[in-house]
N, C-alpha and C positions, 0 to 999 in steps of 0.2 A: 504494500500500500504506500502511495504516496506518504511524503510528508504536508501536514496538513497546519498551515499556521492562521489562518483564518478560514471558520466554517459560520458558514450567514443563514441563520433561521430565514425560510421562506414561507407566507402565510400558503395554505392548499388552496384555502378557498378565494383566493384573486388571482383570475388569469394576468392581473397587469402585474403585477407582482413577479409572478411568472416569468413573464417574458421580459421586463426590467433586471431581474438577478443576472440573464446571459450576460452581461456586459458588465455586471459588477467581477473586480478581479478579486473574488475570494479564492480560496484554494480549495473550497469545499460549499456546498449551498445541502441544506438539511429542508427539505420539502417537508412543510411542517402539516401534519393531521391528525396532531391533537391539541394540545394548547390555544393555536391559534384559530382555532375553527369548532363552533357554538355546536351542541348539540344538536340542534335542528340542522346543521349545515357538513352532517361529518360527511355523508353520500355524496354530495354536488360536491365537495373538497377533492373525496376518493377520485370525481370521474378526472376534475380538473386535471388533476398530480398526473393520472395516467396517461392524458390528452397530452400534455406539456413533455411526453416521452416521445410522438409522433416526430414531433423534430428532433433531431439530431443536438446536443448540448456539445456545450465550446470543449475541445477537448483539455484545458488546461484547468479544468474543475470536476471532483470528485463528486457525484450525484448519490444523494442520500433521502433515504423517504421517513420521518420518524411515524411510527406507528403509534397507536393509539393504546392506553396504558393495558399490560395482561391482566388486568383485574376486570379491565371492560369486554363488554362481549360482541365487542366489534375489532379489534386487532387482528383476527384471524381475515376478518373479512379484506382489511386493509394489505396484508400481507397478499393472498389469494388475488388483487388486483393487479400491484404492483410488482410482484415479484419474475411474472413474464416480460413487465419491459426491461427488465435488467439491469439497474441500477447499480451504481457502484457498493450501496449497502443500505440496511438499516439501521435507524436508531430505535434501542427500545428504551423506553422509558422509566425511570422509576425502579430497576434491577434491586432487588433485594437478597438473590441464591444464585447458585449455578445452577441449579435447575432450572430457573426462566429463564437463563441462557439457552440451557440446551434443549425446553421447548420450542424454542424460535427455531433452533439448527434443526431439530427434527421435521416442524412446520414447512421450513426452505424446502429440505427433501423432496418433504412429500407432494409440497407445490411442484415443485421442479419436473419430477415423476409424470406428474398427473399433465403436466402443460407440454413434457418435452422440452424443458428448456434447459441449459446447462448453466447451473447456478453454481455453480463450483468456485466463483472470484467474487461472489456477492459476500460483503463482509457486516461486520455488527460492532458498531459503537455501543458500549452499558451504558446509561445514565445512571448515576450513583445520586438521588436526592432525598436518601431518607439517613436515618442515622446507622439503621441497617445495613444497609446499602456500605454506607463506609464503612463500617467494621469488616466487612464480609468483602471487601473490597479485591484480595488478591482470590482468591475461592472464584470469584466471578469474572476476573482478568483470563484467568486459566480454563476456563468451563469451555473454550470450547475454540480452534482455529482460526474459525471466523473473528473471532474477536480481534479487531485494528486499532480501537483505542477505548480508554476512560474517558467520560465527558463527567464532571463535576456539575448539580444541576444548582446552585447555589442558594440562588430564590428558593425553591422548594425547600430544601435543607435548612434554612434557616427556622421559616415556618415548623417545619418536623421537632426541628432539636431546640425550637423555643431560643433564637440564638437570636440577637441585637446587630442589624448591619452595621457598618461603621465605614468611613471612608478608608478607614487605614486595611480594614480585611484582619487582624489580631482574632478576628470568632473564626475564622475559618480557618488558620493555620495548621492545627492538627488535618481538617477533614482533606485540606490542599499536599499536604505532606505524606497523608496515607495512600492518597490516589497517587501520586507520583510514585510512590515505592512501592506500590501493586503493579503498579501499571510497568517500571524498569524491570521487576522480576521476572516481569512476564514478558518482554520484549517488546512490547507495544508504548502504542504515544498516549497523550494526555491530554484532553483539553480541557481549560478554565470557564466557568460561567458566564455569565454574558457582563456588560458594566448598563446598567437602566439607565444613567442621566445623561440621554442622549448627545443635547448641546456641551457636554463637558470632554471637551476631547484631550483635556491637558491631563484630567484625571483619570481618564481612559488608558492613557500613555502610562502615567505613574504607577496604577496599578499593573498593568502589562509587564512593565520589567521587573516591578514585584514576583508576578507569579514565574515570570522566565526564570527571574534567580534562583526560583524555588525548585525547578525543573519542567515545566511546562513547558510542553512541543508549540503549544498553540491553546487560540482562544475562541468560546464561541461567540456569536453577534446577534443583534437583535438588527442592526442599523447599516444599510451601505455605506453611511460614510464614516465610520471605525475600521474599515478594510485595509484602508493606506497604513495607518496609524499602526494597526497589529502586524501588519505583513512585517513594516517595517522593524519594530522590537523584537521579531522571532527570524530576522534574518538578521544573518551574521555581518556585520561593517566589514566594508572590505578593508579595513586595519587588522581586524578578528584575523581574515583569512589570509593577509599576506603572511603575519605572523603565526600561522598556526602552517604554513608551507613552508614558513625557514626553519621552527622546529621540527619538523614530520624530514625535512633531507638533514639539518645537521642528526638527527639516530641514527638515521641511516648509514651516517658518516661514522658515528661514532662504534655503530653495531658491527661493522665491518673490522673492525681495530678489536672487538670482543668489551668495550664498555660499556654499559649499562644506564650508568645515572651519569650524565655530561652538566659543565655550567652552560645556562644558554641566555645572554643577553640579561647577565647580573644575578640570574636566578637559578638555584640547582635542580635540574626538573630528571626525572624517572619516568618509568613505566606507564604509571596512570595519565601523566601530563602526555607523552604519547597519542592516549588510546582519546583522550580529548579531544586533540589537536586533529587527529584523525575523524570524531563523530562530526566537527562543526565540518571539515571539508566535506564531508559527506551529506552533510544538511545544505551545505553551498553548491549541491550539485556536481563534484569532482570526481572524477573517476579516482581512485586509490588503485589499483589493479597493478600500475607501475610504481607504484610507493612502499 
């Protein structure tokens, strides 16, 4: 799976919406059909989502459907629509076990089966927004292949665990902390909650490199114009990369000689600074192969 540094909630139920996200440069658009779309309107959403597959999507965005929560008794129906145009994946909502994980994977199967289609590259974002949910966090990272990342739901979660927003984010550092270290265990990415005060983009930024510090691959959005802003805090400065390419050849240099831990540029760096130096090239896109 791609690496995914902004993924843009899209409402199901407005074709403009729709067809306004082609041209937004997220790295991911999350075709929403649940949250954003009223009980009376989940059907007309469902047909939407699936109509808006008849064209062809940009190919430099990951195409995600979230479904509607497993405790509701319309997700299956949601799935059973969408799962023949082929989307890059689902999101489910609300994950509390590995085993709603691996209802969903079984569900995919059995669509797939039954439609003839080959669902084999269709993956599943968890949403973690209960306190369950986070405990249970690595359990649900691992439940099952498909799984490409953790998505923190954060709003939810607050609500659930009776927790205080704050602009600084201090309530959610454990729940931000445990999705990351389920989600690393497990080889997969991470994404952060959304930021609600739309016009505030200086604090959109500040939180972003917060949660980057913290390990986050990427964030999610409510808003097209937070896309610039996040792509740009989860992409590497190109100072990041030059310098993570003088240390990635001076090892090299050094590995050939049989040393290990080199000074490099004032500081004594090893192993680990390596295997670093190596993930951001790799999130900038670099082939490593000859490195």
């Amino acid at each position: 799976m791609r690496l995914i540094r902004s993924a843009l909630y899209v409402p199901g139920n407005s074709a403009k919406m729709l067809q306004k996200a082609r041209a937004v440069s997220a790295d991911a658009l999350l075709l929403d059909l649940e949250d954003a779309v009223s009980a009376a309107g989940k059907d007309e959403a469902r047909a939407l989502v699936v109509s808006a597959f008849s064209e062809p999507w940009p190919a430099d965005k990951a195409i995600f459907v979230r479904l509607n929560a497993l405790s509701s008794d319309i997700w299956e129906r949601d799935l059973e629509s969408v799962l023949p145009c082929l989307p890059a994946g689902l999101v489910i909502p609300k994950v509390e076990s590995a085993e709603q994980v691996c209802l969903v994977d079984r569900k995919i199967a059995e669509v797939a089966r039954a439609t003839g289609v080959d669902a084999s590259d269709v993956a599943l974002i968890a949403m973690l927004e209960t306190a369950l949910g986070i405990l249970r966090a690595l359990e649900i990272a691992t439940a099952s292949p498909r799984v490409c990342a953790l998505l923190l739901g954060s709003e939810d979660l607050t609500l659930d665990a009776g927790l205080q927003r704050t602009p600084e984010g201090l309530e959610l550092l454990y729940a931000r902390s445990q999705t990351v270290f389920a989600a690393t265990a497990a080889g997969i990415q991470t994404l952060d909650g959304v930021w609600a005060d739309i016009a505030n983009l200086e604090g959109l930024r500040r939180e972003s490199m917060r949660v980057r510090s913290l390990g986050f691959s990427g964030k999610s959005l409510i808003h097209p114009s937070h896309v610039p802003v996040v792509n740009e805090v989860f992409s590497p400065s190109q100072e990041e990369i030059e310098r993570a390419r003088r240390l990635v050849s001076a090892f090299a240099a050094s590995e050939s000689r049989g040393i290990g831990a080199i000074s490099f540029e004032g500081q004594m760096v090893d192993r680990p600074h390596l295997e670093k130096a190596r993930r951001l090239l790799r999130v900038a896109g670099e082939d490593l192969s000859e490195r």
